[in-house]
N, C-alpha and C positions, 0 to 999 in steps of 0.2 A: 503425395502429401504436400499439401501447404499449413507448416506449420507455427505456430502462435504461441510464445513463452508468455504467463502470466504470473508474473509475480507480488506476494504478497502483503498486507495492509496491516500496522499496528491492532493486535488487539489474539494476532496467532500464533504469537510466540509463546512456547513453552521451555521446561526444565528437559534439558539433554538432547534440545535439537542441535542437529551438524555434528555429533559426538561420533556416530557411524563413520561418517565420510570422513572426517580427522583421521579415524583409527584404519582406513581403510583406502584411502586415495590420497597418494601423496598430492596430486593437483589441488585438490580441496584443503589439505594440512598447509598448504603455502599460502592459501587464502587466509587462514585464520595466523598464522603465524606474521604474513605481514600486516594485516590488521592491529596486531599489538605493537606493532613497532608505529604503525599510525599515530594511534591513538591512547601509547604513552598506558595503558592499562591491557590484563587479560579478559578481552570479551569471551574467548571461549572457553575459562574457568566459569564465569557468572551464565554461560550458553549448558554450558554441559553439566553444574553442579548448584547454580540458583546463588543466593538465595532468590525465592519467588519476586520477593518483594524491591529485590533489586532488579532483576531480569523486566520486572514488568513497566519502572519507570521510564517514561519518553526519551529520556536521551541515551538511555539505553536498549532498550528496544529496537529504536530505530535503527541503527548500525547493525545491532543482532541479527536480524532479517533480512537488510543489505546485503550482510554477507555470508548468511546462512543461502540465499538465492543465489548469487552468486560461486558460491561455493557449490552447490550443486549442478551449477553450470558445468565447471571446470572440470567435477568428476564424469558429467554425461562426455564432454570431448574430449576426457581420456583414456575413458570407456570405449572409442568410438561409436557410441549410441546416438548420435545427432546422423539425418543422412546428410549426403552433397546440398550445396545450396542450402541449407536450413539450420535458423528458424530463416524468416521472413517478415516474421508481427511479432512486434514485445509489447505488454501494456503491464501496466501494474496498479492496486490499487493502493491509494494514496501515495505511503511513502516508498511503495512499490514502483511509482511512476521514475525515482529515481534510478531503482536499482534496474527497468529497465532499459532506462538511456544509457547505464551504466553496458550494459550486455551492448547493446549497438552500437559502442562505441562513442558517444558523443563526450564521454571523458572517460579518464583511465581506472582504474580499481582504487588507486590512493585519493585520485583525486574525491572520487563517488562518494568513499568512506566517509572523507573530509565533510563536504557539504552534507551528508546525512549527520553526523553527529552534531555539527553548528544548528541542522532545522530541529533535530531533537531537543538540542540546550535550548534555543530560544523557543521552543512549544511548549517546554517544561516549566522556563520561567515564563510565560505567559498566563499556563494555567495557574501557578503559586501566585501570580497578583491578580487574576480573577474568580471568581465562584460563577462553575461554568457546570453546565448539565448537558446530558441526551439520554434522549429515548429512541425507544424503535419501533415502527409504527406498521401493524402487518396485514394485509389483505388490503388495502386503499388505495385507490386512484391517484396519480400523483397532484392531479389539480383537487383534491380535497384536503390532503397535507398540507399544499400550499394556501390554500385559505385559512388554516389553524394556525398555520405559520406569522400571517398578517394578521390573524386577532389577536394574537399573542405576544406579536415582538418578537420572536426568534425565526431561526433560519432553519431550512433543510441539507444537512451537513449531505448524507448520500442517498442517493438512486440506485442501489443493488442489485436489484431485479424488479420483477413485476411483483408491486404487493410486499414490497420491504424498500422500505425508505428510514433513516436514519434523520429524526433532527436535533437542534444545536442551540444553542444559546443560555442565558443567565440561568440559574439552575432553578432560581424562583418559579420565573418564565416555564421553564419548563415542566415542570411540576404541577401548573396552574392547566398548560396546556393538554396534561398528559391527564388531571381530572376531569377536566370539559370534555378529552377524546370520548373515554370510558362511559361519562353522563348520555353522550350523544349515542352510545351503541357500535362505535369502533369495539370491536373484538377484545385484540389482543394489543393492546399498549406494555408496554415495558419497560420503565427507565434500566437505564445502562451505569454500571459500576467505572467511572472514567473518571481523568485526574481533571478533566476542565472542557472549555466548552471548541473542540476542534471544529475547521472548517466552520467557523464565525466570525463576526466582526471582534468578536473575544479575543482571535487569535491576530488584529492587526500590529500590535507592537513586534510581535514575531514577523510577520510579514516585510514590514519595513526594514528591519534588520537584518532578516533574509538575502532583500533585493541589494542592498550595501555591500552583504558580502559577497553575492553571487556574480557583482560587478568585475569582480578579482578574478572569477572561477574562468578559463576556457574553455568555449564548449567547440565541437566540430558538428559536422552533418551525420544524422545517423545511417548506419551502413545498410538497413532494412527500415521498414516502415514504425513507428511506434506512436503511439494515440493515448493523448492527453484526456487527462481527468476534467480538466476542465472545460470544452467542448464537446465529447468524445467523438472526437477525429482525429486525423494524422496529422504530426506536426513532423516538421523538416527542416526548418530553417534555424540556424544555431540564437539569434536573437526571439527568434518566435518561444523555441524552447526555455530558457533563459524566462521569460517574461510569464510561461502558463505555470513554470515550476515556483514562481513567486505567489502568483495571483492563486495555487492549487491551495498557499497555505489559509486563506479566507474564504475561497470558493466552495461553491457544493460540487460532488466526486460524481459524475454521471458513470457509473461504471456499466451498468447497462447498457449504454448507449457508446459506448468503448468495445463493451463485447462483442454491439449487433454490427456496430463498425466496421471490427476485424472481420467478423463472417462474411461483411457485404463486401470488403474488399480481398477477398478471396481465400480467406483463412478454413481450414478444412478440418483440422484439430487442435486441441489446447492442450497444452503441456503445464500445469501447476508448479510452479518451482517453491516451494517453501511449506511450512508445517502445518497440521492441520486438514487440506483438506474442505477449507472452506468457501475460495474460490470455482473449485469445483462443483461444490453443492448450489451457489449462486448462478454457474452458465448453468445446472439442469435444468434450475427455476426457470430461468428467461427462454432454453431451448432445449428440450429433451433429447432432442435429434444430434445436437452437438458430440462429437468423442472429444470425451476429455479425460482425462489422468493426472493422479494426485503424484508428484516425487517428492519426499520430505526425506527420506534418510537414503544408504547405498545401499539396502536390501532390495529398497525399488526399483534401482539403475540396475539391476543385474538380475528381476526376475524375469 
């Protein structure tokens, strides 16, 4: 086995994820308990008992997921469920991409925490001073996205698999573009229920601020390979990293291209750490052949 932890992207969190592994892996209960001492509140009150409406906000979310993937970490290697030498590949989508630098070490659990709840506050306020939209865009070529893209004026936030693309920008914009898709005979168009317009130029005052603070953050070398959203290739160098986890908050997510990454570079199964379920449905799209497996709560570490 060459194994691949893939961890997951705003939009999978749900009411009572990590409530198992709290009640059931002391490893996992020390994630969530120094979490609250991070960050000065209970996430894993708002993780295990909602309200929905809180759980779902950006700056909370983000951290939720952090350390709901994380936390499942900690219970697979005290389960010993991980084998010798493994993982090998960590990728994540979007804010996933932190929490798997986090796993490879490239900074510590508090620190991880930290920088995920600052991208979350500054995404949140981003989206509160712009009117941002997305849709999703299903069965298309990605150079035909991209040309609705350019008559439109918006961007293509993600590349998910083949035939599901994600785009981004002013919510007008996107609205405008999402009737034109429909006029022309695109299928299935669908705008999306989101607080504003991620992965845009919508989202540069966050970006900028990001880089400010991430100036502060120390990163190290990660201890296995891990592959940025924004090229989808492996990054390794602690400046490199540093600069693609800025540039990921404007940039479009090639996650696709992260998936076929890890395969090519010798990844043999994928391991889903977080809730949902839905990264795994995304490597079937792009590769049937792939083994992959969802772990969202300890029922699944231990069946």
């Amino acid at each position: 086995m060459a194994l691949a932890l893939i961890f997951s992207g705003q939009g999978a969190q749900k009411i009572g994820m990590g409530q198992s592994l709290y009640e059931h892996s002391p490893a996992a209960r020390a994630r969530y308990d120094e979490a609250k001492a991070v960050l000065g509140w209970d996430l894993a009150q708002v993780c295990f008992a909602g309200p929905e409406s809180e759980l779902t906000q950006t700056k909370v979310c983000q951290p939720a997921l952090f350390v709901h993937g994380l936390a499942l970490l900690a219970a697979l290697q005290e389960q010993g469920r991980l084998p010798a030498g493994e993982p090998r590949y960590a990728l994540g989508l979007s804010l996933g991409e932190v929490t798997a630098y986090c796993a490879a070490g490239v900074f510590d659990f508090a620190t991880g925490l930290r920088v995920v709840a600052e991208r979350g506050r500054l995404m949140q306020l981003a989206c509160e001073q712009t009117t941002g939209g997305m849709a999703a865009i299903m069965g298309e070529e990605r150079a035909k996205v991209q040309e609705l893209c350019r008559e439109f004026d918006i961007e293509a936030a993600n590349f998910n698999a083949p035939g599901q693309i994600i785009v981004t920008g002013e919510k007008s914009k996107v609205d405008a573009a999402v009737t034109a898709a429909k006029a022309r005979g695109i299928k299935k168009v669908m705008p999306l229920k989101v607080a504003g317009a991620y992965h845009s130029r919508l989202m540069e005052p966050a970006r900028a601020a990001f880089a400010a603070f991430l100036e502060q953050v120390p990163f190290a070398a990660p201890r296995f390979a891990v592959f940025t959203n924004t090229t989808g290739q492996a990054v390794a160098e602690p400046a490199a990293i540093r600069a693609a986890l800025v540039r990921q908050v404007v940039a479009s997510v090639l996650w696709e291209d992260c998936m076929r990454a890890a395969a090519a570079a010798g990844a043999t199964e994928f391991w889903e750490l977080g809730p949902g379920g839905v990264l795994a449905g995304l490597a079937r799209r792009t590769e049937p052949t792939w083994p992959v497996k969802s772990l969202a709560e300890f029922s699944d570490l231990t069946a």
